[in-house]
C-alpha positions as CSV (number, residue, x, y, z in Angstrom):
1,X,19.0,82.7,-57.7
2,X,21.6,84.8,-59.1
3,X,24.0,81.9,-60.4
4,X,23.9,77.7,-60.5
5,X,26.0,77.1,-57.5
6,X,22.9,76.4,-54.6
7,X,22.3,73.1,-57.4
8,X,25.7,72.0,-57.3
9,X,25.4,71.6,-53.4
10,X,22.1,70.6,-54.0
11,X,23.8,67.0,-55.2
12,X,25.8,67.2,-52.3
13,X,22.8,67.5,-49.6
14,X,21.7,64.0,-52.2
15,X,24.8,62.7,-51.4
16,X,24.4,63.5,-47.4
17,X,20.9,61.6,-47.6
18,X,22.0,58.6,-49.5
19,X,24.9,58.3,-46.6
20,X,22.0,58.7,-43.8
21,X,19.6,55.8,-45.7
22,X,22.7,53.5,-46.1
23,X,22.7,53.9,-42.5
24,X,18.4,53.2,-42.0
25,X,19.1,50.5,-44.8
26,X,21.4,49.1,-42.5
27,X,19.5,49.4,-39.3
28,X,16.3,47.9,-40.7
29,X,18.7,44.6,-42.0
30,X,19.6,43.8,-38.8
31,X,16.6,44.7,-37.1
32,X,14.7,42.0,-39.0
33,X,17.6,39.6,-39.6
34,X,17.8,36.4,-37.4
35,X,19.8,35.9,-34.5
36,X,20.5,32.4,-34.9
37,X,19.9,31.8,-38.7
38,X,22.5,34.0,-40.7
39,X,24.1,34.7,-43.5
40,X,26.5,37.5,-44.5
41,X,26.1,37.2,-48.0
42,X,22.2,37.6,-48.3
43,X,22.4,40.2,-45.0
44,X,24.9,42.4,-47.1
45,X,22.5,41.7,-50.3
46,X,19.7,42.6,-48.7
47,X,21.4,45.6,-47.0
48,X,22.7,46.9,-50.2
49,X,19.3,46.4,-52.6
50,X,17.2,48.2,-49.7
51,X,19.7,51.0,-50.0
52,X,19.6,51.2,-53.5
53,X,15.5,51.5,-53.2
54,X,15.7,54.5,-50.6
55,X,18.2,56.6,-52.5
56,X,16.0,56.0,-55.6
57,X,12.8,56.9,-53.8
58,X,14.6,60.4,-52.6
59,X,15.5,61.0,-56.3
60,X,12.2,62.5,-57.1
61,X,12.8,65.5,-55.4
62,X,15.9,66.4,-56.3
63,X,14.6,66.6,-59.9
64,X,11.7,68.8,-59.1
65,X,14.4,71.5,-56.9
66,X,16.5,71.5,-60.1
67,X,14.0,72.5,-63.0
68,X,12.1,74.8,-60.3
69,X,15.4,76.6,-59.4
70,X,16.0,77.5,-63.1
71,X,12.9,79.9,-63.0
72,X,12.5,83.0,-61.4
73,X,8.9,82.9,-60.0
74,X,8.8,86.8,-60.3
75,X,8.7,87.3,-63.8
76,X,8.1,83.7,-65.3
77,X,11.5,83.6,-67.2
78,X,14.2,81.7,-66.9
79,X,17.2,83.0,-64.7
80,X,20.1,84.4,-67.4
81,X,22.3,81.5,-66.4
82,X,19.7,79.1,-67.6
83,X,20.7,78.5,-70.7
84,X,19.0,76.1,-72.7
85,X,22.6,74.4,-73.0
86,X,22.9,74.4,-68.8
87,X,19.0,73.7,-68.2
88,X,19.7,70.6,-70.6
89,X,22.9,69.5,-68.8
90,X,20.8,69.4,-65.9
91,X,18.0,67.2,-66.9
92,X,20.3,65.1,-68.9
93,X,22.5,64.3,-65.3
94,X,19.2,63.2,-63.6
95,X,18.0,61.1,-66.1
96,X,21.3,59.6,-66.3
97,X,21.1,59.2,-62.1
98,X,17.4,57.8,-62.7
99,X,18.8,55.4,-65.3
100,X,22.0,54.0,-63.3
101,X,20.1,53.4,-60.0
102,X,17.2,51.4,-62.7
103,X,19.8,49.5,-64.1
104,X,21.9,48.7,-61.1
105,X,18.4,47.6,-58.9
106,X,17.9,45.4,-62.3
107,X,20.8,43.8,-62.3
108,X,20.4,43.8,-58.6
109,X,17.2,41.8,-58.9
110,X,18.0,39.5,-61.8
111,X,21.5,38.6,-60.9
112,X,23.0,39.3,-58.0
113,X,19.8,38.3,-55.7
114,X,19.2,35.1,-57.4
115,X,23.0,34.0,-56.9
116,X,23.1,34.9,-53.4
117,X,19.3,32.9,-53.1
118,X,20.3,29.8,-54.1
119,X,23.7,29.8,-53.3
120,X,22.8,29.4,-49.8
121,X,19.4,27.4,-50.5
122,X,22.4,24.8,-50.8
123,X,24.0,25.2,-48.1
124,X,24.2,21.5,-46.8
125,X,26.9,19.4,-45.0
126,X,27.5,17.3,-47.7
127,X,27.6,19.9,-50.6
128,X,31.1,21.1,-51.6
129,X,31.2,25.0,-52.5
130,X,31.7,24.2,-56.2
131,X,28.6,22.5,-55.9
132,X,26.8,25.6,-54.5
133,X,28.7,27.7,-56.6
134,X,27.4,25.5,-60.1
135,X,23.6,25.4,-59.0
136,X,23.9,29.0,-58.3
137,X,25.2,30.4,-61.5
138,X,23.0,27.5,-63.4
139,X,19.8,29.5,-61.6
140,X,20.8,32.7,-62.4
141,X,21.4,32.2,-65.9
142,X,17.5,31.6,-65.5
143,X,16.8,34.4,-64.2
144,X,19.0,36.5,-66.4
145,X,17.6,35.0,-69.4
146,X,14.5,36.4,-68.1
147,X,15.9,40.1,-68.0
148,X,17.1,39.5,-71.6
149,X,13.9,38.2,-73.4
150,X,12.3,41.0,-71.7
151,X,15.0,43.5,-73.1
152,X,14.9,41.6,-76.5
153,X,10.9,42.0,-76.9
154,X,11.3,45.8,-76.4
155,X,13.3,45.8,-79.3
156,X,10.7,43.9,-81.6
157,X,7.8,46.9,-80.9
158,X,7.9,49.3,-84.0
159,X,8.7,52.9,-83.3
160,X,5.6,54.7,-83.1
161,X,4.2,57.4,-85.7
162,X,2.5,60.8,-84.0
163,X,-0.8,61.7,-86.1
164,X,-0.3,64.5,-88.0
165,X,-2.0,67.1,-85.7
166,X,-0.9,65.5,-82.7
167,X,1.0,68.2,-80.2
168,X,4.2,68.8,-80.1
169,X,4.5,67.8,-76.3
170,X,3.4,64.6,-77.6
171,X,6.0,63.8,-79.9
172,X,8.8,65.0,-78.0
173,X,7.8,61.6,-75.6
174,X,8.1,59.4,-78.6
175,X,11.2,57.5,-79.2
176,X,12.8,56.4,-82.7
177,X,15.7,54.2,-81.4
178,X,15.5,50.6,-80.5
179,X,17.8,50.7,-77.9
180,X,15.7,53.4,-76.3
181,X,12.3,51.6,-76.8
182,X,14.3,48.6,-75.3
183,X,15.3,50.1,-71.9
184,X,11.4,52.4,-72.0
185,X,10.0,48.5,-72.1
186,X,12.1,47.3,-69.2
187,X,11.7,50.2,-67.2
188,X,7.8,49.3,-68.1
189,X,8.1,45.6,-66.8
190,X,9.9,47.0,-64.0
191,X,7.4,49.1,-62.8
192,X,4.2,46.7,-63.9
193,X,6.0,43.8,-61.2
194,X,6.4,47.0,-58.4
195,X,2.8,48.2,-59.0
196,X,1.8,44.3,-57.6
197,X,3.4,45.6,-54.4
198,X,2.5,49.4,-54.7
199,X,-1.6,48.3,-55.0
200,X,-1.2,45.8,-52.3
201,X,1.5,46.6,-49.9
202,X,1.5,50.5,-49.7
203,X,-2.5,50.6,-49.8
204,X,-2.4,48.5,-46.7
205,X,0.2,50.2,-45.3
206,X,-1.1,53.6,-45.8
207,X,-4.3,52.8,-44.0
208,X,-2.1,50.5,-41.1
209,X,0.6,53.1,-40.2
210,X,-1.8,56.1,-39.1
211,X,-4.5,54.4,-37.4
212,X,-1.9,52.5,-35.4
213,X,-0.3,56.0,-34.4
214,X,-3.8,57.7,-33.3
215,X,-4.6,54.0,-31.0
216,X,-3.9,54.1,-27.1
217,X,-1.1,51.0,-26.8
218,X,-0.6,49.3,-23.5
219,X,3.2,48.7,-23.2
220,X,5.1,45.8,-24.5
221,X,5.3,43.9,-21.6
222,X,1.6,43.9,-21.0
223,X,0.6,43.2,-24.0
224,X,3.1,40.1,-23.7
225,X,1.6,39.0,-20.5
226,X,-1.7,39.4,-22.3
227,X,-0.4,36.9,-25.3
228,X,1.3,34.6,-23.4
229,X,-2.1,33.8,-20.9
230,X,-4.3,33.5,-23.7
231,X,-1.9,30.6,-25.3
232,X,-1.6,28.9,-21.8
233,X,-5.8,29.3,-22.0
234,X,-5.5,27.7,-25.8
235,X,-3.2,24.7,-24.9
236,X,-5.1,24.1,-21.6
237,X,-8.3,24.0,-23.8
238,X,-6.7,21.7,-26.8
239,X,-5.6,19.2,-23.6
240,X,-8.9,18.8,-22.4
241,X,-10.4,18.1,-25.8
242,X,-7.9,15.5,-26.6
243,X,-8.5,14.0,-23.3
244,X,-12.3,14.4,-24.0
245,X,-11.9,12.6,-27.8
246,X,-10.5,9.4,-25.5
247,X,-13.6,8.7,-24.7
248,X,-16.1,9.7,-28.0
249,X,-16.4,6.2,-29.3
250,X,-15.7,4.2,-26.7
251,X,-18.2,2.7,-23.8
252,X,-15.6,2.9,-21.4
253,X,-16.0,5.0,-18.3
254,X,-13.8,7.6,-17.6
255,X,-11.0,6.2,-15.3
256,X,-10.7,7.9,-12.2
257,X,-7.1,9.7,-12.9
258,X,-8.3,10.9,-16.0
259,X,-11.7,12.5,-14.1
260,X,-9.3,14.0,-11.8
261,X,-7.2,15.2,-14.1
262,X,-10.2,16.6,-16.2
263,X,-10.7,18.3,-13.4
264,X,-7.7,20.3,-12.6
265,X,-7.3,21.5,-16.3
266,X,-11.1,22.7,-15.6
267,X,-9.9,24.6,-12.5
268,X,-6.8,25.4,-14.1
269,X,-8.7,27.1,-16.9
270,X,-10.7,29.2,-14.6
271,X,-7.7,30.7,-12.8
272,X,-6.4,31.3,-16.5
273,X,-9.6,33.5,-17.5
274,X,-9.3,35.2,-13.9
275,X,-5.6,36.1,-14.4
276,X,-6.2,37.2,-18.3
277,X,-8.8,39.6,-16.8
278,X,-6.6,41.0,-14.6
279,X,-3.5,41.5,-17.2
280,X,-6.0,43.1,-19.3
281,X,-7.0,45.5,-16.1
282,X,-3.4,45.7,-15.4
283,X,-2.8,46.9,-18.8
284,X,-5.4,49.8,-18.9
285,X,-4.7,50.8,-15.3
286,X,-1.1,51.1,-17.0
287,X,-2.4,53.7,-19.6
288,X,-4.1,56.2,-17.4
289,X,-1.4,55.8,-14.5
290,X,2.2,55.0,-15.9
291,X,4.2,54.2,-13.0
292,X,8.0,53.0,-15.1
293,X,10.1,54.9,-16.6
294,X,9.2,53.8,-19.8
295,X,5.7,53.8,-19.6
296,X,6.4,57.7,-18.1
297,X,8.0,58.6,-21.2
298,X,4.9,56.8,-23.4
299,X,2.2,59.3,-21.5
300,X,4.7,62.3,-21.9
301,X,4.7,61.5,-26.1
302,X,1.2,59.9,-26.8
303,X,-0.4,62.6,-27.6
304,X,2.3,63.7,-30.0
305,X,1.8,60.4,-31.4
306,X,-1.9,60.9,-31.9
307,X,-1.6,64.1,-33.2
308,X,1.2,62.8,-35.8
309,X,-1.5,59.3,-36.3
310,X,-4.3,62.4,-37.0
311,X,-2.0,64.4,-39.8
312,X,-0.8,61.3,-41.3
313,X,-4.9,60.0,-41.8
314,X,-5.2,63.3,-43.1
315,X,-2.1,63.0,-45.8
316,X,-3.5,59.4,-46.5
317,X,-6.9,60.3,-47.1
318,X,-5.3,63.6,-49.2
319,X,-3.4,60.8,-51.7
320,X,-6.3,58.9,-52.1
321,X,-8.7,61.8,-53.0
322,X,-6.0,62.6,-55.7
323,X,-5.5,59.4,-57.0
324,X,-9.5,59.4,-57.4
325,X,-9.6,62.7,-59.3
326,X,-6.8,61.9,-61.3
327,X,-8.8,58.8,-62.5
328,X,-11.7,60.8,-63.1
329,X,-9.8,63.6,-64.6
330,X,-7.5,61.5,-66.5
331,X,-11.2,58.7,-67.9
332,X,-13.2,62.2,-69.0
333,X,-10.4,64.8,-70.5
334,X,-7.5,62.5,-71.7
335,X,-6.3,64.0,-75.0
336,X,-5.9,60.4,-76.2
337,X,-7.8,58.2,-73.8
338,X,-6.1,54.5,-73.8
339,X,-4.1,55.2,-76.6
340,X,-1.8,57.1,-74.7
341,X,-2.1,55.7,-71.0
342,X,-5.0,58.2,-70.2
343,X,-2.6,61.0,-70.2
344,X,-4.1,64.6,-70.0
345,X,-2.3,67.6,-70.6
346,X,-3.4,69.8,-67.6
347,X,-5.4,69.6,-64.7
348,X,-8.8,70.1,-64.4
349,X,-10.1,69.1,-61.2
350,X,-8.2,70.4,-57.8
351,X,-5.6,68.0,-56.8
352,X,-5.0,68.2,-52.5
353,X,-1.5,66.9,-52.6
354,X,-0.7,69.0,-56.2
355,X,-2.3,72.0,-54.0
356,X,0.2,71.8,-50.9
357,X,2.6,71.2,-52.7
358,X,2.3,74.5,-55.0
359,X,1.3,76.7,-52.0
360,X,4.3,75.3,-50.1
361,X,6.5,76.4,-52.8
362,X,6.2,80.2,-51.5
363,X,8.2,78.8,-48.8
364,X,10.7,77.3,-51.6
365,X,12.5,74.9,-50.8
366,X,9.8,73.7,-48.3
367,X,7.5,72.0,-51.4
368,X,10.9,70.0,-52.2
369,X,10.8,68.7,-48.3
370,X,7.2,68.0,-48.6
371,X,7.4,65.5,-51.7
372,X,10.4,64.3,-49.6
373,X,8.1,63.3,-47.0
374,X,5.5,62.1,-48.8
375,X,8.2,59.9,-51.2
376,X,8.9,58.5,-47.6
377,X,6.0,58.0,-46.1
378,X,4.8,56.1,-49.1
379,X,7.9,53.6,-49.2
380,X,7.7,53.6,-45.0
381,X,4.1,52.3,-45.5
382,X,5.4,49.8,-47.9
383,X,8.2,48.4,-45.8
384,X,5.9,48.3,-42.7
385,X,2.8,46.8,-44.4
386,X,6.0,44.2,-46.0
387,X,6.9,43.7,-42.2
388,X,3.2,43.3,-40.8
389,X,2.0,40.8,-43.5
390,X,5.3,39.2,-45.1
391,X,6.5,38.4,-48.2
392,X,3.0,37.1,-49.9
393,X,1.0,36.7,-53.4
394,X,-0.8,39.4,-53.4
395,X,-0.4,40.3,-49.8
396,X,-2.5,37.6,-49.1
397,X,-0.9,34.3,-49.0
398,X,2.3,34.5,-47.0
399,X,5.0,32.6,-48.3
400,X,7.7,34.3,-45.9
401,X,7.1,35.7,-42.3
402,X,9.1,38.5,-41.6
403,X,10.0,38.4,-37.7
404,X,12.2,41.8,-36.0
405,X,15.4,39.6,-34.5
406,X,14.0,36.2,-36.6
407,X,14.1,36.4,-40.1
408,X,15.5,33.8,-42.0
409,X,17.9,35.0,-45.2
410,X,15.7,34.2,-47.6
411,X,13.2,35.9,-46.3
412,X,15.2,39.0,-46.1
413,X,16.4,38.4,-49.6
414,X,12.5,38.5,-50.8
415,X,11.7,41.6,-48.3
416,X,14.8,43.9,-50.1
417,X,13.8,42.7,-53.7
418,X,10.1,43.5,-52.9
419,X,11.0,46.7,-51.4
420,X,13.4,47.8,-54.7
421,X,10.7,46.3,-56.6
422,X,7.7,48.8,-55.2
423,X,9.9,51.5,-55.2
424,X,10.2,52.5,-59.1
425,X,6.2,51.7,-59.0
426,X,5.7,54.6,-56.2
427,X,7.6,56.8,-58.4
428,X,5.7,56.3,-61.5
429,X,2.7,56.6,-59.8
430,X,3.7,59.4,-57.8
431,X,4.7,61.4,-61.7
432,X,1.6,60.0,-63.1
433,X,-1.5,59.6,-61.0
434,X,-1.1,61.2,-57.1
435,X,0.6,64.4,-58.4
436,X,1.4,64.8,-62.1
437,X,1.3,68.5,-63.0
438,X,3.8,69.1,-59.4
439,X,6.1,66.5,-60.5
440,X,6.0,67.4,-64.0
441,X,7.3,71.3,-63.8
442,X,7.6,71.5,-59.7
443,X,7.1,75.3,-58.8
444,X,7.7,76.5,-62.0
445,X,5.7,79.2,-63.9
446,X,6.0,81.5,-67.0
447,X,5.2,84.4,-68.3
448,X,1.7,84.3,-70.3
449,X,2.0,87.2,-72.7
450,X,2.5,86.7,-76.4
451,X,5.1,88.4,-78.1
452,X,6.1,89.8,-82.0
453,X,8.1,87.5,-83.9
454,X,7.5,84.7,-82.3
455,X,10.6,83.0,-79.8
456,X,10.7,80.3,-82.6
457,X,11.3,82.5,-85.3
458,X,13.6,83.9,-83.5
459,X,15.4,81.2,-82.4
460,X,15.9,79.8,-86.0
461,X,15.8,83.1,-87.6
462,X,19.3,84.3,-89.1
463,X,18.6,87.7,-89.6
464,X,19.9,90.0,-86.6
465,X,17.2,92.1,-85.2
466,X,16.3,93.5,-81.4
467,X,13.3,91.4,-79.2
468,X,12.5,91.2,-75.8
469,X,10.8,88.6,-74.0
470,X,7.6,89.2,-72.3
471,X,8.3,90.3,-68.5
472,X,5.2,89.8,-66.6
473,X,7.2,91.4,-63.2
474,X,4.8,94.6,-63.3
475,X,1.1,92.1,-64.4
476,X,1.8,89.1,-62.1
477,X,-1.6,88.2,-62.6
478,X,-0.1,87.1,-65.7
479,X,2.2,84.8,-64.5
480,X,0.5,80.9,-64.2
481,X,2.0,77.6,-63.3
482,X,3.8,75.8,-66.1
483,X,2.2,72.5,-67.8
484,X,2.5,70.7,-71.2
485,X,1.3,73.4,-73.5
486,X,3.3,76.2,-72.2
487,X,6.1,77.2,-74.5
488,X,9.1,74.8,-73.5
489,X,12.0,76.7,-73.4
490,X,10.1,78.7,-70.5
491,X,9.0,75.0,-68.5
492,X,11.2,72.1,-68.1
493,X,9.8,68.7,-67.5
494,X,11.6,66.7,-64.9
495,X,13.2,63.7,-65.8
496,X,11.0,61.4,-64.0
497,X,7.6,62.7,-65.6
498,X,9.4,62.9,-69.1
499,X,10.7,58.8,-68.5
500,X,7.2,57.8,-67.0
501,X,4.7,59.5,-69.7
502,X,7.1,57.9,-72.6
503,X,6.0,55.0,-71.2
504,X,1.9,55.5,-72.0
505,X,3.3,57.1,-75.1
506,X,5.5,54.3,-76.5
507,X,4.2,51.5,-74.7
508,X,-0.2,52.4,-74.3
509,X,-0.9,48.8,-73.2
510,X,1.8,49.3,-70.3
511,X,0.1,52.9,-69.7
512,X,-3.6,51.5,-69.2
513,X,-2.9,48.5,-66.8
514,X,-1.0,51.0,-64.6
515,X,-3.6,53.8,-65.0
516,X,-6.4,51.2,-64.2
517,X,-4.2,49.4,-61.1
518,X,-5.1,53.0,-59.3
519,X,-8.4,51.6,-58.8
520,X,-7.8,48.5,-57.4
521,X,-5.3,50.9,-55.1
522,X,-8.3,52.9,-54.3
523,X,-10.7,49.7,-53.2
524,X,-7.7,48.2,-51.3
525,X,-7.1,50.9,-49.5
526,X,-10.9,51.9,-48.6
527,X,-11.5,47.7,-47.5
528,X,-7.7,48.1,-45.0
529,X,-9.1,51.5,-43.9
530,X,-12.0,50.2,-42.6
531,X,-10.7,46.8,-41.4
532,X,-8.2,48.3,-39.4
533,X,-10.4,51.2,-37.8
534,X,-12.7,48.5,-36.8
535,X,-9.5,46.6,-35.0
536,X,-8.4,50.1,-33.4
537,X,-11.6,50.5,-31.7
538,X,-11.9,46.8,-30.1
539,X,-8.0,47.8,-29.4
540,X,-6.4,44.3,-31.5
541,X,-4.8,46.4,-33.9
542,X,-0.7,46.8,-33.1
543,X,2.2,46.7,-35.8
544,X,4.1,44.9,-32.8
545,X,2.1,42.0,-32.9
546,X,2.2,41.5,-36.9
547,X,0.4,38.3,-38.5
548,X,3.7,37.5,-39.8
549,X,5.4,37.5,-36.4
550,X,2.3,35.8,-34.4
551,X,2.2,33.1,-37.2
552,X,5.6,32.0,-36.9
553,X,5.7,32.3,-32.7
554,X,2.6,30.5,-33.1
555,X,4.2,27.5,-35.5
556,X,6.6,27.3,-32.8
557,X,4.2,27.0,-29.9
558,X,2.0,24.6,-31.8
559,X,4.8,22.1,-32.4
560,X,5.0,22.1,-28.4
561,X,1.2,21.9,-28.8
562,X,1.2,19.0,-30.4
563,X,4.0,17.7,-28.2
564,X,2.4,18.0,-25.6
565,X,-1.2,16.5,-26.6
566,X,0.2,13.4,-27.3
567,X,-2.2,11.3,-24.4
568,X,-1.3,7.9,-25.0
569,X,-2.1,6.8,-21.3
570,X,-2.8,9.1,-18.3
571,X,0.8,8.9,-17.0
572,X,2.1,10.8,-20.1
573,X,-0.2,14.5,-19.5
574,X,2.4,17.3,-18.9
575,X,1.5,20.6,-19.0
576,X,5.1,21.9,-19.1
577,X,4.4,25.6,-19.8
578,X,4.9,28.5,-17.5
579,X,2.9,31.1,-16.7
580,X,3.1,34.8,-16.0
581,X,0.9,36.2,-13.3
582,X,-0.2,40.1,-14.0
583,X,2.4,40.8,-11.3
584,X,5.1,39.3,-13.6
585,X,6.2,36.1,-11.7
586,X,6.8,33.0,-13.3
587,X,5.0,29.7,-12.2
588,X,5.1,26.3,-12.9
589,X,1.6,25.2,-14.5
590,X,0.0,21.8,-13.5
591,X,2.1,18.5,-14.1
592,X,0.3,15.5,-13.8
């Protein structure tokens, strides 16, 4: 690269992408957002926090392309337009861009979320918009209070001292300033909340998303006339044990209408178990001889699917296996164990995704689109393992179901936060424990060859004299791949590993819950793995049919449930559901 214009453009092709995940921001809002139930105020919210999430999760590789396209890989020197001046400039913008999309998804999260929460949490008939308007700001004062006191207690840490004989790559990622130490701690609490989500949420979703790819699906409408039978079966069961409970305590004989109406719901539910058994027939006949359109088009790409479900399980299991050597790496050869966040200044033990990555960077800028795609595969598996289990504690306990075409706003609201939330998490962790030494210094490399004075002398000297710098272009075996104790005018950290190794620098309490939340990433993900390849092989695993979607279709149903159970006296049964036969008629059930 002969002069810094391909980097200018390079913030342009950023620009491009944030306009085309504005667009998927937008698409996945109203995807998810209710029909009936909206709001344009928390729709827009949540439309402009998820967009805010994706730009910052494509930000990573920007940086990387920027410090790697400042070294020519053929001699291991920097080009002669990479001045330390424009080299700086350069690291300075991104960590200025990393900063203003922190801040903004901060003040996102802590103000303008909050406002638009509760604002319409009052929504009510008798409530005048002052009203709404007063219990919304009093609320968010709350929660900006929160933000401050958080702010506030990174000013009361001291400034840390570096020993003595502690590296010089060390102390460059200590801070002096409060205001600095400040943000570093907020950044910090950010990224603590997000791991919550990154442990739970992109684990699940990283064993979910594959499997689901490489399983042979029946097509929507099959697998609704499969649904749909098997809750006729449930409610025609539920009806004859609360007509069976009439007569538990009592010694009463069964009355004559009820025996006869005992009876049909006993034929009833044999025809049910007949017809289920043919959906299901109907549905694998459908797989091995599509006669639709649709289904046509399902044969034709299933086994690209499969073979994309195969690479992704492949990719998956390649995270994992670095995150676990990174542990162990990081647990026996830190340079200052939990002092420092288990950082370690180079890496010992061959990392898979580090290792692409690198090779891929012969084909430069191909390693820059592969940490693209893995930055969005990571916060895809988030959003759909978000989507599949809702908005929970933990992923666990759902508090909010997320349902495509039925989401209420609050719900969406608390998907978009959890979303920008995780986001700043996958990016730490990404710098930090699934690649460090790639996101560190990208595809740079240098020149390993000592030289006579040394650059720093030469640099601060004042007397004029004549030096070369080594030139490795005719001993290439001499040229390695940049890390922390290279000489750092040659290799430039990125922005993003400089910001998140300050952290386990400044902050080493902050350093060692994230460095030990990789292992409860590592069991979640092994305990959804298997979980989920056992559902693929008894064919009940589907993203379609999510928890969070089947729960709230199944609230629904159960209220008519419940309706419909209600056997004061004999006149009263009505079974008022319909049914749909494998051929895909509708038919009145049995009325009594």
């Amino acid at each position: 690269m002969d002069s810094p214009v391909p980097l200018a453009a390079s913030w342009v092709v950023y620009a491009g992408l944030c306009g085309v995940l504005w667009l998927v921001g937008l698409a996945t809002v109203r995807w998810l957002r209710s029909r009936e139930d909206s709001d344009t105020a928390s729709t827009a919210t949540a439309w402009y926090v998820l967009t805010l999430a994706l730009c910052t999760a494509a930000l990573p590789a920007l940086d990387v392309y920027l410090v790697s396209a400042t070294t020519d890989p053929t001699t291991g020197l920097k080009y002669a337009w990479a001045t330390p001046a424009v080299v700086n400039q350069l690291v300075t913008t991104v960590a200025y861009a990393h900063g203003g999309l922190l801040a903004t998804m901060a003040l996102a999260l802590f103000v303008l979320v909050p406002f638009v929460y509760f604002y319409y949490e009052e929504d009510d008939a008798e409530t005048s918009a002052g009203s709404r308007l007063a219990a919304a700001v009093k609320y968010t004062l709350f929660t900006a209070l929160i933000a401050l006191v958080v702010l506030a207690t990174g000013f009361i840490f001291q400034a840390r001292r570096a020993d003595p004989d502690a590296p010089d790559w060390f102390r460059r990622l200590l801070t002096e300033t409060a205001l600095t130490r400040a943000a570093l701690f907020g950044y910090g609490t950010l990224v603590l909340l997000g791991t919550v989500g990154y442990v739970f949420y992109t684990s699940l979703g990283l064993s979910l998303v594959p499997l689901n790819l490489t399983r042979v699906q029946p097509s929507p409408a099959a697998r609704h006339n499969i649904h749909r039978t098997e809750r006729e079966l449930e409610i025609n069961r539920q009806m004859q044990r609360t007509l069976a409970r009439r007569y538990e305590n009592v010694r009463v004989p069964v009355s004559a209408r009820d025996r006869k109406l005992l009876e049909e719901f006993r034929k009833h539910e044999a025809a049910l178990l007949v017809e289920l058994e043919a959906c299901r027939r109907a549905s694998r006949r459908s797989l091995l001889f599509p006669c639709s359109g649709s289904a046509c088009m399902e044969a034709v790409c299933r086994p690209v699917r499969v073979l994309l479900g195969c690479v992704l399980i492949a990719v998956s299991w390649a995270v994992v296996l670095s995150v676990a050597l990174n542990a162990l790496a990081q647990i026996r050869h830190s340079v200052c164990g939990a002092d420092c966040g288990y950082y370690f200044d180079q890496a010992l033990l061959a990392n898979p995704v580090a290792v692409v990555l690198v090779r891929l960077a012969d084909l430069s800028p191909a390693d820059v689109g592969g940490l693209l795609g893995l930055s969005g595969l990571l916060t895809l598996c988030t959003l759909v393992a978000l989507v599949y289990r809702g908005v929970g504690l933990l992923g666990l306990w759902q508090f909010y179901p997320l349902t495509p075409g039925g989401t209420a706003p609050q719900a969406l609201l608390h998907f978009a936060s959890a979303a920008a939330l995780a986001v700043p998490a996958l990016n730490h962790h990404l710098a930090t424990h699934i690649a460090p030494q790639y996101l560190a210094y990208g595809s740079q490399r240098f020149c390993n060859a000592t030289t006579l004075p040394p650059v720093e002398f030469i640099m601060t000297s004042t007397t004029p004299f004549t030096v070369s710098l080594p030139d490795c272009g005719d001993q290439p075996d001499l040229i390695v791949p940049c890390d922390v104790r290279a000489p750092h005018h040659l290799c430039t950290p990125t922005a993003l590993s400089t910001l998140a190794h300050s952290l386990g620098a400044n902050f080493p309490t902050l350093g060692d819950a994230l460095f030990y939340a990789q292992l409860v990433f590592l069991v979640f993900y092994i305990l959804g793995f298997a979980v989920f390849l056992v559902k693929a092989c008894h064919g009940t695993l589907s993203i379609a049919d999510t928890p969070s979607a089947t729960a709230a279709e199944a609230n629904r149903e159960d209220d008519e449930l419940r309706a419909e159970a209600q056997v004061a006296s004999p006149a009263r049964y009505r079974y008022s559901t319909a049914s749909t036969s494998s051929s895909g008629e509708r038919r009145p059930l049995l009325t009594a």
